[in-house]
C-alpha distance (Angstrom), angle and dihedral (degrees) to the residues before:
residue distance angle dihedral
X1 . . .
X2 3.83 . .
X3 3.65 122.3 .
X4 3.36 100.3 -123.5
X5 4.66 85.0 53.1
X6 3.71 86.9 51.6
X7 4.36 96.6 53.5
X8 4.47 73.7 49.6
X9 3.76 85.2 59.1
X10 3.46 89.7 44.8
X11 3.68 103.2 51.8
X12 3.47 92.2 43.6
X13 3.74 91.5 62.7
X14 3.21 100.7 38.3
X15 4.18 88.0 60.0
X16 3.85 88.6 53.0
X17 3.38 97.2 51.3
X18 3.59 85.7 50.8
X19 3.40 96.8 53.8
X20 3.46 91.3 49.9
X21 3.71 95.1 47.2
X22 4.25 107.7 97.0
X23 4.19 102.1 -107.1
X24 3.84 100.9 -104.9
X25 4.22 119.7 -107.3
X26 3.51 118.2 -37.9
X27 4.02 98.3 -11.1
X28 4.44 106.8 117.3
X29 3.36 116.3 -126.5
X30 3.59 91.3 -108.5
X31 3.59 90.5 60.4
X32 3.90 94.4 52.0
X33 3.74 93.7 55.4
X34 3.38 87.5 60.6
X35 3.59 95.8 53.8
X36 3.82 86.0 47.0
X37 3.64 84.9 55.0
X38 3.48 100.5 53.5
X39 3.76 93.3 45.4
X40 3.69 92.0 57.6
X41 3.65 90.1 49.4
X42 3.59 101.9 48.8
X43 3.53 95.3 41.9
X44 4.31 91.0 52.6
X45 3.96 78.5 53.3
X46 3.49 105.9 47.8
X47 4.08 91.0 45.1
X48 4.08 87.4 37.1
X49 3.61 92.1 -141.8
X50 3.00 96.9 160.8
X51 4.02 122.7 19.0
X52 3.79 108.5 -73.6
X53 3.72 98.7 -124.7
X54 3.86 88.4 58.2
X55 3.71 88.7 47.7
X56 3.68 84.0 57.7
X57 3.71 95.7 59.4
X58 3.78 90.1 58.3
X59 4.03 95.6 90.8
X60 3.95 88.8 53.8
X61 3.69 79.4 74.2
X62 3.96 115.9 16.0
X63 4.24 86.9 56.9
X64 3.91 98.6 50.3
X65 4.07 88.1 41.9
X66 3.74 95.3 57.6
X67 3.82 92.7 44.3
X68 4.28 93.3 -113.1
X69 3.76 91.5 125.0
X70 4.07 138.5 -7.2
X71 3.82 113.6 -104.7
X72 3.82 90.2 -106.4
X73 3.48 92.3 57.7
X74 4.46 88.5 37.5
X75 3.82 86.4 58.0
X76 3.63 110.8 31.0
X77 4.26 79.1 82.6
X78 3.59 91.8 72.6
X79 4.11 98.3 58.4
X80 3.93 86.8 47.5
X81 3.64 111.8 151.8
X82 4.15 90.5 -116.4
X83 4.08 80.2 61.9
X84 4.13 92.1 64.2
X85 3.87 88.1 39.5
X86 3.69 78.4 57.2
X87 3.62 100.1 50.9
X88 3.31 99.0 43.3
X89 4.05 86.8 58.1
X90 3.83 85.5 49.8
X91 3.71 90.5 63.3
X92 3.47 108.6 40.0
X93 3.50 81.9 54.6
X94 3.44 99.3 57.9
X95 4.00 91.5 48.7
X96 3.67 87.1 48.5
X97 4.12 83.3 54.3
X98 3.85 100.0 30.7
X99 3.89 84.3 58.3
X100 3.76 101.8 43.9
X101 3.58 97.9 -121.3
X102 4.33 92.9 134.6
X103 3.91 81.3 54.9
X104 3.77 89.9 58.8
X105 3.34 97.3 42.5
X106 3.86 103.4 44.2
X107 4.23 85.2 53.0
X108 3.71 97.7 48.2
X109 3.41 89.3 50.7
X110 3.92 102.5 52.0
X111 3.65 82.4 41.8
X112 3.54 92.9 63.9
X113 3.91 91.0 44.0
X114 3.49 96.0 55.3
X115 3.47 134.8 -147.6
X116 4.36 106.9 -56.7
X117 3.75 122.7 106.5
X118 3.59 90.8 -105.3
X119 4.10 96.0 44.4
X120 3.59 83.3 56.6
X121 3.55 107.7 51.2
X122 4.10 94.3 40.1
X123 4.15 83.4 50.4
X124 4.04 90.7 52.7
X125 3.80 93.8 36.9
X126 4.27 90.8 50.6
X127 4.06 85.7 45.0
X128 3.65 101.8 45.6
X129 4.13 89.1 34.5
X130 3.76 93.9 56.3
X131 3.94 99.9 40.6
X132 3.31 98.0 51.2
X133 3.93 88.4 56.4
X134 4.06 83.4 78.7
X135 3.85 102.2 12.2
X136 3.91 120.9 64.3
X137 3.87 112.6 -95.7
X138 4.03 83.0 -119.8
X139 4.13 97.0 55.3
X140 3.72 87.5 48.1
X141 3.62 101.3 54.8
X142 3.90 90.6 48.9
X143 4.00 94.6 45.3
X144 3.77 86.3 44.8
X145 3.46 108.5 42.4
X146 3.89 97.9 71.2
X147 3.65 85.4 63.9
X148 3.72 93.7 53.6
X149 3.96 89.3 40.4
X150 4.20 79.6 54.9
X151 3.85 97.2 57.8
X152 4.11 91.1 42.5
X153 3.58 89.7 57.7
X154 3.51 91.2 45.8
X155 3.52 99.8 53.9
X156 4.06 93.4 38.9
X157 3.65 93.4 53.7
X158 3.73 111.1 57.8
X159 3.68 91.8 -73.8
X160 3.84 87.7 -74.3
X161 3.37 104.7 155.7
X162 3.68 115.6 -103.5
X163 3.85 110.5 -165.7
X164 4.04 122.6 -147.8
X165 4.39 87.7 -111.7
X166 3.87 86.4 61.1
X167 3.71 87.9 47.5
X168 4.01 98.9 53.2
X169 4.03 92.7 27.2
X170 4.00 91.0 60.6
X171 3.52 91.6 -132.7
X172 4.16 77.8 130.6
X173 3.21 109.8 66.7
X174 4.08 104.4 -124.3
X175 3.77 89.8 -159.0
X176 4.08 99.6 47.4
X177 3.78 77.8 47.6
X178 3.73 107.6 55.7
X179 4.26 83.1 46.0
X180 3.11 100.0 55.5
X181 4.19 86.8 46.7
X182 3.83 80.6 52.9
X183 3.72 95.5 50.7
X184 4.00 99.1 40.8
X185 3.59 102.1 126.2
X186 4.50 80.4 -160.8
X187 3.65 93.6 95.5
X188 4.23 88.4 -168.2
X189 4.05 83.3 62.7
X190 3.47 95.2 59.3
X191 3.67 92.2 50.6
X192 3.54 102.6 51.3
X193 3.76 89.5 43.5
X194 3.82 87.2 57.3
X195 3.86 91.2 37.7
X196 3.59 89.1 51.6
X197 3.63 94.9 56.3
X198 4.25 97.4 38.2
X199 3.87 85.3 52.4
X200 3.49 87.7 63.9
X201 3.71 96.6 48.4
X202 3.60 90.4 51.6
X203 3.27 99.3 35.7
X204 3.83 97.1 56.6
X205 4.23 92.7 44.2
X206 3.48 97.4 51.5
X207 4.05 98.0 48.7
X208 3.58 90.5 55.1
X209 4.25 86.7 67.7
X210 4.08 84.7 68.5
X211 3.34 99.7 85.0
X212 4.19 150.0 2.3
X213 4.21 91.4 -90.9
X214 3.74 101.3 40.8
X215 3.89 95.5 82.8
X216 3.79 138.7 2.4
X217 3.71 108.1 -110.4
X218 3.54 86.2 59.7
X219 4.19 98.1 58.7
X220 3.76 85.1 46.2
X221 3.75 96.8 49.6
X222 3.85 88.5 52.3
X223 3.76 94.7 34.9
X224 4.59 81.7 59.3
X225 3.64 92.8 40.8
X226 3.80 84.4 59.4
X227 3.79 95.5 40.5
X228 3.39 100.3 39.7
X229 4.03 113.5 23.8
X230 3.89 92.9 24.5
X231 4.19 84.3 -132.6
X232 4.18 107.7 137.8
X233 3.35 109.5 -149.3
X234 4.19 113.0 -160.4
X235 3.21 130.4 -141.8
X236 4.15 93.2 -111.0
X237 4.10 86.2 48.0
X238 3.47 88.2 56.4
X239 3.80 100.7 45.4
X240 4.08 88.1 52.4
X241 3.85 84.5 72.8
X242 3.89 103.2 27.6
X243 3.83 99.2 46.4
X244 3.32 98.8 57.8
X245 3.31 100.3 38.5
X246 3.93 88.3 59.8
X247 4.09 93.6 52.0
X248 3.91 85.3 53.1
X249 3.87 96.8 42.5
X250 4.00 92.4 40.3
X251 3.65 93.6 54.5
X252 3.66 90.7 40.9
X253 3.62 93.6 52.9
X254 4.40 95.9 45.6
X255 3.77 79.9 57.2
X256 4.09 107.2 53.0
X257 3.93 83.7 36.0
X258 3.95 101.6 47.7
X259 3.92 93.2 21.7
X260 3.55 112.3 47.4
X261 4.11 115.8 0.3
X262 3.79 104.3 43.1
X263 3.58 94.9 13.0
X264 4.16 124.5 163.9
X265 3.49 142.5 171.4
X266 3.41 86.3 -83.2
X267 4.17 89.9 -77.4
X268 3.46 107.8 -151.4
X269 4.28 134.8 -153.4
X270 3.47 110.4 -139.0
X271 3.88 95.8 -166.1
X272 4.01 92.2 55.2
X273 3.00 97.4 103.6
X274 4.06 104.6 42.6
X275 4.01 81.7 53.4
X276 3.84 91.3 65.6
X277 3.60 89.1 43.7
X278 3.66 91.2 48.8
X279 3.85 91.8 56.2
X280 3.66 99.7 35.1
X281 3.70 84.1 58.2
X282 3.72 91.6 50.8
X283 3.89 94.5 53.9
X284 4.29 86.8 48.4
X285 3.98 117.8 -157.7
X286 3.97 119.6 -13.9
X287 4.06 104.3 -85.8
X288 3.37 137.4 -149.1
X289 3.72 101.8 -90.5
X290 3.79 91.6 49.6
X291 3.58 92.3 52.7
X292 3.48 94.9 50.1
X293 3.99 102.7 54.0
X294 4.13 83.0 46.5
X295 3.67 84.9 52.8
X296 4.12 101.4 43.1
X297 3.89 92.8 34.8
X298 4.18 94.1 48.3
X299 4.15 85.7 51.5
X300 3.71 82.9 51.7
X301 3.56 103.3 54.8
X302 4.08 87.5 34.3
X303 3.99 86.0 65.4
X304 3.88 93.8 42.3
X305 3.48 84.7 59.7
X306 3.92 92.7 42.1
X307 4.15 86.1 50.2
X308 3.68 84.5 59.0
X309 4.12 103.0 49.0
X310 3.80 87.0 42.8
X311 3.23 95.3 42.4
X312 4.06 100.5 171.5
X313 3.58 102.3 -19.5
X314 3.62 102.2 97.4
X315 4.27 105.5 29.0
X316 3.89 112.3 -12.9
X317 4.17 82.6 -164.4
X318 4.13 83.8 64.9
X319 3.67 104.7 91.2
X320 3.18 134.3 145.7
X321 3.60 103.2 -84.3
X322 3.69 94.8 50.2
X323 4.06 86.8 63.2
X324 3.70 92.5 44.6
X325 3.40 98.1 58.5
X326 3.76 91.2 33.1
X327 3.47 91.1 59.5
X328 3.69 97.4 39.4
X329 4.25 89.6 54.6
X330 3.46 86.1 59.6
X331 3.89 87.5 60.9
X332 3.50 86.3 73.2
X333 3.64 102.1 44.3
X334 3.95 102.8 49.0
X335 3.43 117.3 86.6
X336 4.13 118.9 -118.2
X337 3.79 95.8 -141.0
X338 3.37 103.3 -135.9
X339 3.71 105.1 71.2
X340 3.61 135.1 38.2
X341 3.84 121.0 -96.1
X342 4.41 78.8 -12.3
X343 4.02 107.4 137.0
X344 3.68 132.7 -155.9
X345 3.72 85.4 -105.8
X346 3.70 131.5 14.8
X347 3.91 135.1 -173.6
X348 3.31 95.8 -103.3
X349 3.51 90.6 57.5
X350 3.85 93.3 49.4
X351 3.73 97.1 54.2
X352 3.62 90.4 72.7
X353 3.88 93.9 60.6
X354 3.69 115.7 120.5
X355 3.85 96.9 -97.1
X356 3.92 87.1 172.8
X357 3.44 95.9 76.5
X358 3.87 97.7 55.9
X359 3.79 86.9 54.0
X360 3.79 85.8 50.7
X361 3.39 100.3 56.2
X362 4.38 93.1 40.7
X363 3.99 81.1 56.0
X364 3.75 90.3 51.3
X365 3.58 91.6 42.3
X366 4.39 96.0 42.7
X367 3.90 84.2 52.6
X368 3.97 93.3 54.0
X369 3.76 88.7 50.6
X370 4.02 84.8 53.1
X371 3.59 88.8 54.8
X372 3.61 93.5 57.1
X373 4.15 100.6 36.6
X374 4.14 87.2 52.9
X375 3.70 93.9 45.5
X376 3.98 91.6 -120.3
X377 3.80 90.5 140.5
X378 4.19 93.6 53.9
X379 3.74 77.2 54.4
X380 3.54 92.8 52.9
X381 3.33 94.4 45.7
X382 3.93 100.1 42.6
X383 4.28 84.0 57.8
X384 3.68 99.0 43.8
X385 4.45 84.4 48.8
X386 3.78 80.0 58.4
X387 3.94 100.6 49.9
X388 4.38 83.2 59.0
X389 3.69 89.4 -128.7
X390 3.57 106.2 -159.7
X391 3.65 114.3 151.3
X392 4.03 102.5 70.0
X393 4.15 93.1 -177.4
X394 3.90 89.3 46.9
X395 4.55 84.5 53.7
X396 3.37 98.5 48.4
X397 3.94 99.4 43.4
X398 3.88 81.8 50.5
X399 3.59 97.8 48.7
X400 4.16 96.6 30.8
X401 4.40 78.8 61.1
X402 3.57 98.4 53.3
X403 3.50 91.4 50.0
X404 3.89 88.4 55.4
X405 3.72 89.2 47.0
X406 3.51 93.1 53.3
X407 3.48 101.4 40.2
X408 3.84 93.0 64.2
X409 3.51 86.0 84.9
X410 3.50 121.2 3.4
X411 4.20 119.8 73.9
X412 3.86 103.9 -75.6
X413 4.22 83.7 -135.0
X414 4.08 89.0 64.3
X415 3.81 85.1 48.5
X416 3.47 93.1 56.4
X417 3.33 100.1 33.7
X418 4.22 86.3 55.5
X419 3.70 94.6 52.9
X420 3.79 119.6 39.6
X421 3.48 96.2 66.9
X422 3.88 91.7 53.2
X423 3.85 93.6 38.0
X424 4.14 89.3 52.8
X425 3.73 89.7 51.9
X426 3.81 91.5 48.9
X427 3.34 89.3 43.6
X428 4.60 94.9 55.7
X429 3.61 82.5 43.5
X430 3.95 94.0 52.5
X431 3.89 90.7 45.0
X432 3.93 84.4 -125.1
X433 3.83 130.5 127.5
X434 3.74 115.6 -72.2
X435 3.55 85.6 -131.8
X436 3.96 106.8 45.5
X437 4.11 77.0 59.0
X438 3.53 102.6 50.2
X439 3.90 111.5 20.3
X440 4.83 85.0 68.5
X441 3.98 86.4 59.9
X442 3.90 95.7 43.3
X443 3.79 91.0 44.9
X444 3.66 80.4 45.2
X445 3.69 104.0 62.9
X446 3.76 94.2 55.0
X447 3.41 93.1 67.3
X448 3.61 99.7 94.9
X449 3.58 112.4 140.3
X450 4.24 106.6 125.2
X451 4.19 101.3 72.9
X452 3.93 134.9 44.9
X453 4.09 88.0 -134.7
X454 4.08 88.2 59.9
X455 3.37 116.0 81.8
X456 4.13 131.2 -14.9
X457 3.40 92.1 -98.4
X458 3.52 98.8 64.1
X459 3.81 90.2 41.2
X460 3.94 84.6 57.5
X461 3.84 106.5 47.3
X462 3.97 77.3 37.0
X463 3.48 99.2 58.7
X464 4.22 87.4 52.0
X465 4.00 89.4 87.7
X466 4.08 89.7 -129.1
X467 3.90 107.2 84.3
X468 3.81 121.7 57.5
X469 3.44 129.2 -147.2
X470 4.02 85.4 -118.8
X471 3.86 79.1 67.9
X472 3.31 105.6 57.4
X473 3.79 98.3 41.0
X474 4.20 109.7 80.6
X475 3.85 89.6 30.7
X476 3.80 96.7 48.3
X477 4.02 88.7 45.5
X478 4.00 90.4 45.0
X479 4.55 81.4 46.9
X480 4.09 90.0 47.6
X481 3.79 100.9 49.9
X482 3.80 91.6 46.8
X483 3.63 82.1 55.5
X484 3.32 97.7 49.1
X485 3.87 93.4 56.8
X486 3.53 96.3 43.9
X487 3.62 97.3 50.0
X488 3.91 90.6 54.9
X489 3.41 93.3 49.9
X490 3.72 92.7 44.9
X491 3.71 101.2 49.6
X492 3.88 102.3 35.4
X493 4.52 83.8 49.4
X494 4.02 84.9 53.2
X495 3.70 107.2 35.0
């Protein structure tokens, strides 16, 4: 038996025993099945034993069968309008990659930066920061880390240049590669090789706190305020806290990274540069296609911003997801201009979108609506009345740490998923803003930077054979507390 069939084993058990288990003083039976539920659930996604968008599915089923909700109510979570906001993210994204435009983008940028340690590292940080605010931290580790790959070969062989193609064609040999890292005797090589790579990491998690689409726990925590608190919170509204937050935590991060753990005398790669060039040269002149998707997309995110000034005074049925997937449709309708009948985007294409993730967020989202139909949050509330909470600020820097704690290496959606509902009953019974108590712990469980096993990202750079977990440990701690701090302050001075 596999490991991952025996954690299946476990979880199974440990929801019978559960349900066997008398529901503790004054909670109704109804109430406890729910908890048993969302045990069960969390627990299958922390071990991932089985793939966490079929975990998600489970309340579809498990709510109906213990009589919480009816299965039209169970599965009306998963078409949720923060779903379509979703998708229509997905595929822009996938025109933006389809068409090369993150290619572009990620070379002009290190070309400006030039070719210093530091340059570096603030060039991969501002790439990876701003694509993941509308990619998926995940896709833009993997489209960026050929790139990084690139310069590391670069500056490991005699500064010949190395381009990306040689990188993903494994015409370099990844393995001759990562020895000859191993056996530099230049110390400062090895640590921007590993820099390099962590950047990316980093760089790609923390953009995806900017705004609603950039990362999971984000669509569910607006999907609940929605479905639970009947707040809307726009894509603008959202960006007041996110974007700012990113600057601080980019900057924050090029500095413990190139500054204090893989610090050098400011090392630099001569061929940077003529590797940019190289590949710019490759792609040719900016074509039709690309210019379009900048074009359709930049419209897009001009109206989500629109929807958020206006907020109700022109259409209150224009939100946010109705110009997503507006905008996306038209993806498929204008022509690329540079072959017949071709699109920007076509079906085949799409397919390949990470469908997994809007299941993720509809499970998040069906087990909120649990929490409300079994009366677990009155419970919540009723034993959080009797702990006299009375220091709001004091709650919510608690409860914002454990999520960081706990996100370091269990699925930042189960985070999430575990503490909005508690946070938004904290927050009725502190007379606060739903919101200043739950958006610290959502921003909270992104910032996953110490362990392999957090976060995509980390998996990714991981995977590369050059950075060890040992690595990413002290500066992803040093990273996560500065977080912490900053989102408090951020949230509580804006909500």
């Amino acid at each position: 038996m596999g490991r991952k069939f025996i954690y299946l084993l476990i979880g199974i058990l440990l929801f019978i025993i559960l349900l066997l288990i008398p529901s503790p003083h004054n909670m109704s039976l109804m109430t406890w099945r729910m908890v048993s539920i969302t045990v069960f659930v969390v627990f299958l996604w922390v071990t991932e034993a089985l793939p966490l968008p079929i975990t998600s599915l489970m309340p579809i089923f498990l709510i109906p069968l213990f009589g919480i909700l009816p299965p039209s109510k169970a599965t009306v979570s998963y078409g949720a309008p923060m779903i379509y906001l979703l998708l229509g993210g997905f595929l822009f994204a996938a025109a933006l990659e389809k068409w090369n435009l993150h290619k572009r983008f990620s070379y002009t940028i290190l070309k400006v930066f030039g070719n210093t340690h530091s340059g570096i590292i603030m060039a991969f940080m501002i790439i990876c920061g701003f694509i993941s605010m509308w990619i998926s931290n995940g896709a833009v580790a993997l489209m960026i880390a050929p790139i990084g790959m690139a310069f590391i070969a670069t500056l490991n062989n005699d500064d010949a240049v190395c381009p990306q193609s040689e990188i993903k064609e494994n015409s370099i040999d990844k393995h001759s590669l990562n020895s000859k890292i191993k056996e530099n005797s230049n110390n400062e090589k090895l640590k921007l090789s590993k820099s390099i790579l962590y950047t990316i990491a980093v760089g790609s998690t923390i953009g995806g706190m900017a705004t609603v689409i950039g990362t999971p726990p984000n669509a569910l925590m607006v999907g609940m305020m929605s479905s639970l608190y009947k707040i809307d919170i726009t894509f603008l509204e959202w960006m007041k806290v996110g974007v700012p937050l990113v600057i601080i935590l980019l900057f924050i991060s090029w500095f413990v990274i190139c500054k204090i753990f893989f610090r050098t005398s400011n090392l630099e790669l001569p061929k940077a540069k003529e590797i940019c060039i190289e590949e710019l040269s490759k792609m040719g002149p900016v074509g039709k296609a690309e210019k379009r998707v900048y074009i359709l997309f930049s419209f897009t995110a001009l109206f989500w911003i629109l929807a958020g000034i206006f907020k109700g005074n022109i259409n209150h049925n224009i939100s946010d997801t109705t110009i997503a997937v507006f905008g996306a449709i038209f993806l498929f309708i204008i022509p690329s201009g540079i072959n017949k009948d071709e699109k920007l985007l076509d079906w085949k294409t799409a397919k390949n979108l990470p469908w997994g993730v809007l299941l993720l967020v509809g499970g998040g989202i069906a087990l909120a609506n649990g929490f409300e139909a079994s009366g677990l949050n009155h419970y919540v509330k009723s034993e959080l009345i009797n702990a006299h909470i009375d220091k709001p600020i004091i709650v919510i820097s608690l409860f914002a740490l454990f999520s960081i704690m706990l996100t370091q290496f269990a699925p930042n959606i189960a985070v999430a998923t575990l503490f909005i509902p508690i946070m938004g009953t904290a927050a009725s019974i502190m007379t606060i803003s739903e919101i200043s108590a739950i958006m610290p712990v959502v921003l909270g469980a992104s910032l996953s930077f110490t362990l392999p096993v957090g976060t995509p990202p980390n998996a990714i750079i991981y995977g590369e054979g050059i950075i060890k977990q040992k690595d990413m440990i002290k500066p992803g701690t040093v990273i996560a507390l500065f977080g912490w701090v900053f989102i408090i302050v951020i949230t509580q001075l804006i909500y």
